[in-house]
KOLBASE-818858 format. One record per residue: residue in three letters; x, y, z of N, C-alpha, C, O, CB in turn. Coordinates in pm, whole numbers, plus 50000, padded with zeros to 5 digits. Each point is the difference from the previous one (the first is absolute). Glycine has a CB too. Layout:
N
alaXYZXYZXYZXYZXYZ
...
***
This chain:
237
unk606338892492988500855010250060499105010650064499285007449933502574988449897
unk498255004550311499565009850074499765017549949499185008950021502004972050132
unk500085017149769499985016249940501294999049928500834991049992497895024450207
unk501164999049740501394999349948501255010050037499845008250091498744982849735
unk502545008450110500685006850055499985014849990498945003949951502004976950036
unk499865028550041499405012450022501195009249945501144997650042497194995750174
unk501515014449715501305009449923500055014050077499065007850020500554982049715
unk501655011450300499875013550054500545009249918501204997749987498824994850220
unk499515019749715501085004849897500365014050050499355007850070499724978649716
unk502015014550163500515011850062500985009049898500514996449894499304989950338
unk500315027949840499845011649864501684999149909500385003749889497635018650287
unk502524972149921501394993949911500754988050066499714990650074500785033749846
unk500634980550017500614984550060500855001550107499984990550079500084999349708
unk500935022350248500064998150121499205005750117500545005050098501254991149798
unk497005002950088499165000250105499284984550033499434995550100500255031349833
unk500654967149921499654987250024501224989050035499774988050013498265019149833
unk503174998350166500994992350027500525002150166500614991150059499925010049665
unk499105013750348499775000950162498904991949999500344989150047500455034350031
unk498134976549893499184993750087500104986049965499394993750086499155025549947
unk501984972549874499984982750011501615001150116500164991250086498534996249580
unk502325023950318500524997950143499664997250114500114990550077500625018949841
unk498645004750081499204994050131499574987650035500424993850097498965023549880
unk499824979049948499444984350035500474990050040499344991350057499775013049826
unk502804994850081500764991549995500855006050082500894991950027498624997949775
unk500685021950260500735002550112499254992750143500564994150093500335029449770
unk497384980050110499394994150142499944986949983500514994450097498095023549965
unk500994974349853499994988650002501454992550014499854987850005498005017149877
unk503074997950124501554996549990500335002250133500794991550039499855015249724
unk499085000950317500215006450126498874990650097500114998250121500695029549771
unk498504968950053498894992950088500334988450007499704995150109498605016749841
unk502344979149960499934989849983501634999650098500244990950079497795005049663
unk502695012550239501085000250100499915000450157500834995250078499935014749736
unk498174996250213499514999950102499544988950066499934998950123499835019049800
unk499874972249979499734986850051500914985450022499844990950081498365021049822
unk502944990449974500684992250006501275007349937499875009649924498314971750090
unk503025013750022501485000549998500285003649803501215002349990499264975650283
unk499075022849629500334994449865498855004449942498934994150013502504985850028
unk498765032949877498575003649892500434995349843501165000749960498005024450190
unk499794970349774500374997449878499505011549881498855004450011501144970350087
unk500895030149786498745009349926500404990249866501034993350006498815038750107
unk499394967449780499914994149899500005011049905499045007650010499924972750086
unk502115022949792499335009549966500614997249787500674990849952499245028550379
unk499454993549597499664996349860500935010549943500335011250038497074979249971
unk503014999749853500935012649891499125006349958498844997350033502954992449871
unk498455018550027499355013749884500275011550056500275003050117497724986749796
unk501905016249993499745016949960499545005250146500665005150090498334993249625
unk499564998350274498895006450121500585000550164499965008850086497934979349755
unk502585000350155500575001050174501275009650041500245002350118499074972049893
unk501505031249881501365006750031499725006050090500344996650113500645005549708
unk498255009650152499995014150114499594991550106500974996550068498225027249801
unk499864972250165499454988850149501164999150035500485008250078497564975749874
unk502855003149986501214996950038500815009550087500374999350118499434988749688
unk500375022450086500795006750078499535008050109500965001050077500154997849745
unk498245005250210498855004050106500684989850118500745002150096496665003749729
unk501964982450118500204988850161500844998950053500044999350122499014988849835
unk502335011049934501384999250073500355008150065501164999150038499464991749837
unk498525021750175500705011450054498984998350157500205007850093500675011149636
unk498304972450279499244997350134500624993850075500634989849972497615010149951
unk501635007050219501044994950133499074987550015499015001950071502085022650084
unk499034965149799499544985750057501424988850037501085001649943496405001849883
unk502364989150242500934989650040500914996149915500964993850045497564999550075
unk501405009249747500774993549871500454985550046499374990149966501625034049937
unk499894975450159500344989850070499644985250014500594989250006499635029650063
unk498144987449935499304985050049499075002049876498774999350006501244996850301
unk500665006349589498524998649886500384993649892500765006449928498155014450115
unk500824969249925499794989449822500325009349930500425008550079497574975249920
unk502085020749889500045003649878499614988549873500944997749924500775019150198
unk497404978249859500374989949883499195008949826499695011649972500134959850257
unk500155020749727499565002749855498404993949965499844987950016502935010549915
unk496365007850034498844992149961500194990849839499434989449974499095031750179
unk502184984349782500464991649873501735006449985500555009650054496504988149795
unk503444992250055500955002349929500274997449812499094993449950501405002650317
unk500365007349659500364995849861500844991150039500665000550105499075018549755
unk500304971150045501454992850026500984997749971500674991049949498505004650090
unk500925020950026501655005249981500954999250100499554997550112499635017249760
unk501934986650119500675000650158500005013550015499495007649918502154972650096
unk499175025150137499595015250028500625010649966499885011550040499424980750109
unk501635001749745500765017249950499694993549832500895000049914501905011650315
unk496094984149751499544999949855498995010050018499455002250107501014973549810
unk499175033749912499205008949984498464993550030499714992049911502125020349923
unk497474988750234498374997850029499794994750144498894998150049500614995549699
unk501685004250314499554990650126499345010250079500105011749965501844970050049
unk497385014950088498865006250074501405002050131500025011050056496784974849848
unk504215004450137500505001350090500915012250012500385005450104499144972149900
unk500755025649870501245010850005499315009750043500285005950104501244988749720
unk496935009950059499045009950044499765000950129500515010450043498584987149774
unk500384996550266499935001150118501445003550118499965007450099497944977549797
unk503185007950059501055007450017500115017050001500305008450085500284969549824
unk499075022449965500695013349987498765011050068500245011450041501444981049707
unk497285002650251498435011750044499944995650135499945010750060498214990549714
unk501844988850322499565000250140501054996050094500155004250114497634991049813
unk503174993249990501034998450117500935011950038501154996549974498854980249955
unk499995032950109500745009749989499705007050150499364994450089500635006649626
unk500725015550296499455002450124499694989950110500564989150012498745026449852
unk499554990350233499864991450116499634988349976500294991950089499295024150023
unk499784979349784499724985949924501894995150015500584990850058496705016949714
unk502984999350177502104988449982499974986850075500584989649968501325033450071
unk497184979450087500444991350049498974986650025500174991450086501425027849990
unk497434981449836499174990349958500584985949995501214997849997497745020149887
unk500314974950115500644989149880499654993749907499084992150023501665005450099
unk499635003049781499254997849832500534985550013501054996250051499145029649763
unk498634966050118499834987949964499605001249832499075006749955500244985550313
unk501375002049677499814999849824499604986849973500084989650066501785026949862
unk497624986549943499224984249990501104989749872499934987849988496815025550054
unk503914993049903500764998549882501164993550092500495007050088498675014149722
unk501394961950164501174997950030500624998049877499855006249895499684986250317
unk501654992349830500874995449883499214988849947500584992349924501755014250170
unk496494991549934498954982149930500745001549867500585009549947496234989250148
unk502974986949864500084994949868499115009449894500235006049895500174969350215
unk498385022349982499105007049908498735006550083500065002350121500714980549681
unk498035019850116499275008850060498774990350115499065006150052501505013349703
unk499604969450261499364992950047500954996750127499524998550113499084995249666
unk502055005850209501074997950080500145012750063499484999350111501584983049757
unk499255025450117500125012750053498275002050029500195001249879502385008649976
unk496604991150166498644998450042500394992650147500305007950090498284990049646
unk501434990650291500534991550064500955002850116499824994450109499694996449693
unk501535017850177501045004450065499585012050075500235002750118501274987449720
unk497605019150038499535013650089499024994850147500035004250115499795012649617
unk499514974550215498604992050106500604999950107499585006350096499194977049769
unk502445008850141500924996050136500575008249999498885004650026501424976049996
unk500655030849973500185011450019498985007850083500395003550112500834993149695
unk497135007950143499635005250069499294989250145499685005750104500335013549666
unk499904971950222499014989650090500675002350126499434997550107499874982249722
unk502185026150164500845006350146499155009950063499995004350115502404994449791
unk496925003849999499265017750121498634995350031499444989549968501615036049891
unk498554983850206499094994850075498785006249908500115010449935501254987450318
unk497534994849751499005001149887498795004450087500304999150119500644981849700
unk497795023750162499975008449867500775012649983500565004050103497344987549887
unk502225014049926500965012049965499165011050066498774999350004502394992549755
unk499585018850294499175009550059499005006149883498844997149973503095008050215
unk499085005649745499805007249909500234995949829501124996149966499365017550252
unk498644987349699500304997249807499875005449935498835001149964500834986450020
unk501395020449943499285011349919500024992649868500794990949974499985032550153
unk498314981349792499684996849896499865003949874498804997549985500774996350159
unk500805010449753499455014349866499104987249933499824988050020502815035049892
unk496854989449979499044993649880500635002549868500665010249981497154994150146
unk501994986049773500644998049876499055008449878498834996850018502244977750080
unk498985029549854498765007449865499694985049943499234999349904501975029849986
unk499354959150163499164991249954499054987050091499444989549966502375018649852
unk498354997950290499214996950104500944986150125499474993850092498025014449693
unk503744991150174500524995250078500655008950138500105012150018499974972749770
unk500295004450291500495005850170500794991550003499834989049947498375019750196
unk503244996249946501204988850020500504996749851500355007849913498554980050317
unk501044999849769500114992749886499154989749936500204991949910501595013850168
unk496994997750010499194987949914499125009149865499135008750011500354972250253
unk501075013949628499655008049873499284991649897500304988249980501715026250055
unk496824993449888499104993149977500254989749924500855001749912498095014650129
unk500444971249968500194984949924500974993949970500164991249915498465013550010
unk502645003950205501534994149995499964987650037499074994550058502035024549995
unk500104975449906500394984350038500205003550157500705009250042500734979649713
unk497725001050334500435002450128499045004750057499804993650103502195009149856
unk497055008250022498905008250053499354993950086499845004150115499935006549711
unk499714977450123499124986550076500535001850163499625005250104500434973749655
unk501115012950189501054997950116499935013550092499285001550098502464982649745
unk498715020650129500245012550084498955010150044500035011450045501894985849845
unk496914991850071498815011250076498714986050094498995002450066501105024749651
unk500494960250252499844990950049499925000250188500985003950063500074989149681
unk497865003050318499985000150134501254991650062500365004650109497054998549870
unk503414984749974500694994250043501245005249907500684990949952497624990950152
unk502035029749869501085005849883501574998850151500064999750123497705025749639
unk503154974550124500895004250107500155009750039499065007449968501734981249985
unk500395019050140500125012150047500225006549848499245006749931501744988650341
unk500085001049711500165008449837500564991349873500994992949988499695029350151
unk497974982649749499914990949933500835004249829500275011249956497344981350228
unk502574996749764500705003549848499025006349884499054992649974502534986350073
unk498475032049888498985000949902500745010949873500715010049990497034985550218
unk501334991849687500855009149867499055005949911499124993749941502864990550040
unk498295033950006498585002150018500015002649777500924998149921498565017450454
unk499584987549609500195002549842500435007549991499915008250091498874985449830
unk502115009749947500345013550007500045008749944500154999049878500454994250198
unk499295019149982498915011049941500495016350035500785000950095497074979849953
unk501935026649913500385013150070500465003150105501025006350025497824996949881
unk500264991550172500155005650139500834989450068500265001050120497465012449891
unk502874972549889501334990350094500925004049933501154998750041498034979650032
unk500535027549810501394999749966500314984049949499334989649996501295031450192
unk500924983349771500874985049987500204988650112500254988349972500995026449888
unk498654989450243500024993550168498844995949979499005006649970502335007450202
unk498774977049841498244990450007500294987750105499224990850023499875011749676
unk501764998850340500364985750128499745008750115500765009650001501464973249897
unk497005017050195499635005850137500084987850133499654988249995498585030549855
unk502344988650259499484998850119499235002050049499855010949945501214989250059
unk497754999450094498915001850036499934996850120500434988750021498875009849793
unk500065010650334499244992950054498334995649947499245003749910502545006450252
unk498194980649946498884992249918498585009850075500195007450096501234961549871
unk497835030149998498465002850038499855000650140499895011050054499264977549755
unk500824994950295499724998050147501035006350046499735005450108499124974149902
unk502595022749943500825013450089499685010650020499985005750109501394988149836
unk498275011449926499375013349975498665003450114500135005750109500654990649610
unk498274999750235498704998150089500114997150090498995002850066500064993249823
unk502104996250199499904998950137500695014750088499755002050119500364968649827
unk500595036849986500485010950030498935006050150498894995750033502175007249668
unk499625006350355499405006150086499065016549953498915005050027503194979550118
unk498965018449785499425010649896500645003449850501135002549958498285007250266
unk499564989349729500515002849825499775010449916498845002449964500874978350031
unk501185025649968499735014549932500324996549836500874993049950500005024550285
unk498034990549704500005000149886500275012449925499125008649996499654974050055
unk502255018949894500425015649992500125003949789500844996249918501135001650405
unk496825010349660500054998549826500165020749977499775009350077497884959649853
unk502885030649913499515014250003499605001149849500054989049946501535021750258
unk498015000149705499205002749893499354988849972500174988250028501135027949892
unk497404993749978498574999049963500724983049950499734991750087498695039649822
unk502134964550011500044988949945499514988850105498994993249982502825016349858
unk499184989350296500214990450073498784997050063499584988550012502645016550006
unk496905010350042498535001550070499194991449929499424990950059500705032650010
unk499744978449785499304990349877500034986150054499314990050021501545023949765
unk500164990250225500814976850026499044997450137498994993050004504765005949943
unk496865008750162498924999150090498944995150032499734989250054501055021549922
unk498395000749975498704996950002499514992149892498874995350013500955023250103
unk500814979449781499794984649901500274989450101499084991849998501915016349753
unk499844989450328499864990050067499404997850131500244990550075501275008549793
unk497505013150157498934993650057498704997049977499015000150073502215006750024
unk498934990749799498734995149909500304984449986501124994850001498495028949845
unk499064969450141500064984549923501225002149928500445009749938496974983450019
unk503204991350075501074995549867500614992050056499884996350116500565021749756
unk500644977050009501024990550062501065003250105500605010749994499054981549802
unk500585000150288501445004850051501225005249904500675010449995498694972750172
unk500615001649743501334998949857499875012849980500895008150027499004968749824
unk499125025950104500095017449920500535010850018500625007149921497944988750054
unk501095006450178500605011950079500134994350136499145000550088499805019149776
unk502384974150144501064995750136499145005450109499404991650068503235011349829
unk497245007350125499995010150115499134998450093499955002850120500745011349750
unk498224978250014498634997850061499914990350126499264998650098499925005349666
unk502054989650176500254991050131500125001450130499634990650070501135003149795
unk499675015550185500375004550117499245013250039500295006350102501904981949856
unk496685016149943499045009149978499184994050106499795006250105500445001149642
unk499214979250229498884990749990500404997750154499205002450090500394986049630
unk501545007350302500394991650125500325011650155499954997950121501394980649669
unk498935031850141500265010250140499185012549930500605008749939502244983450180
unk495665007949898499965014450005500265010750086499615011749992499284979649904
unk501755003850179500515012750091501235007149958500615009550052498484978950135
unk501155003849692501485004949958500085016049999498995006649975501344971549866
unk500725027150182499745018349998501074999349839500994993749960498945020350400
unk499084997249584499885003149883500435011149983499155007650045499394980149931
unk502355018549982500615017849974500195003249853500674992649928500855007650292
unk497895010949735499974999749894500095020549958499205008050048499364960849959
unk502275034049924500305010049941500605007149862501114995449974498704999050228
unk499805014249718499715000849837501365000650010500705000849899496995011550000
***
């Protein structure tokens, strides 16, 4: 690896939640500029709300922009944990309303199946995804690939599908939901730009633990650490 990635930290969080706007207003706007249809990829948690709400209030095309999910639980969307409602309720709103959200959660049999269904679901849009946002786990996972889950392989695999099944152990930070959606790794990384958006001392730890020697299994993150250092990195206590 040429180098590594680069943390920008900043004195709070919404100073760190304008500026990963920013990033994703120009890059969203640029990519419109080129073609008819922008895509953003974007992540549940805590950390992204204020962003969220920030973006939905930017005069961009809404219109012509993806909305999809970087992971899901596998829940449907008015169950407690789904990432889709969240995103519902923090970005589709305002000038965002008129987005269009793609969810990864259908009616499958099961979670393999529903893996399967999301793939062809998204394989309609046009690839690579503009924009991916991403958070960090206090246990070193991103998306949903979580450490030494059933599935991880798969879903970080060069020939992985678009989005893959993974059941991760479970632990604090899954909770009882341990069946995930995922995009896989080569979606992620093929992105046009990828923001990595973390905040307190804990997560920075995780961080920079994972740019040190180690396994991927160990700390997820590293994965896509390793593969895009250009990834932009935002980080605030």
């Amino acid at each position: 690896m040429a180098h590594d990635p680069q943390l920008t930290a900043f004195s709070d969080r919404d100073a760190l939640a304008v500026a990963l706007v920013d990033q994703v207003e120009a890059a969203l706007a640029s990519a419109l500029a080129a073609k008819e249809r922008a895509s953003l990829a974007v992540s549940g948690g805590s950390s992204p709300r204020t962003a969220y709400g920030l973006l939905a209030k930017r005069p961009l095309p809404w219109d012509r922009i993806d909305v999809v999910l970087v992971d899901e639980r596998w829940v449907p969307p008015d169950a407690e944990g789904s990432n889709e409602a969240f995103v519902k309720e923090t970005l589709i709103k305002d000038a965002a309303n008129h987005a269009r959200l793609i969810g990864l959660w259908s009616d499958a049999e099961d979670l393999r199946a529903g893996a399967d269904a999301a793939s062809q679901a998204l394989a309609t849009l046009t690839m690579p995804f503009d924009v991916v946002l991403l958070g960090l786990g206090p246990d070193g996972h991103t998306a949903s690939w979580f450490p030494h889950a059933e599935g991880l392989a798969e879903a970080l695999a060069d020939d992985a599908p678009l989005v893959a099944a993974v059941r991760a152990v479970q632990s604090e930070v899954t909770g009882a939901l341990t069946e995930r959606l995922t995009l896989s790794l080569p979606v992620v990384a093929a992105s046009s730009m990828i923001g990595l958006l973390m905040t307190g001392e804990a997560k920075r730890a995780v961080f920079e633990k994972a740019l040190e020697d180690g396994e991927v299994e160990d700390l997820p993150v590293r994965a896509i650490l390793r593969r895009r250092p250009d990834i932009w990195v935002g980080w605030a206590p």
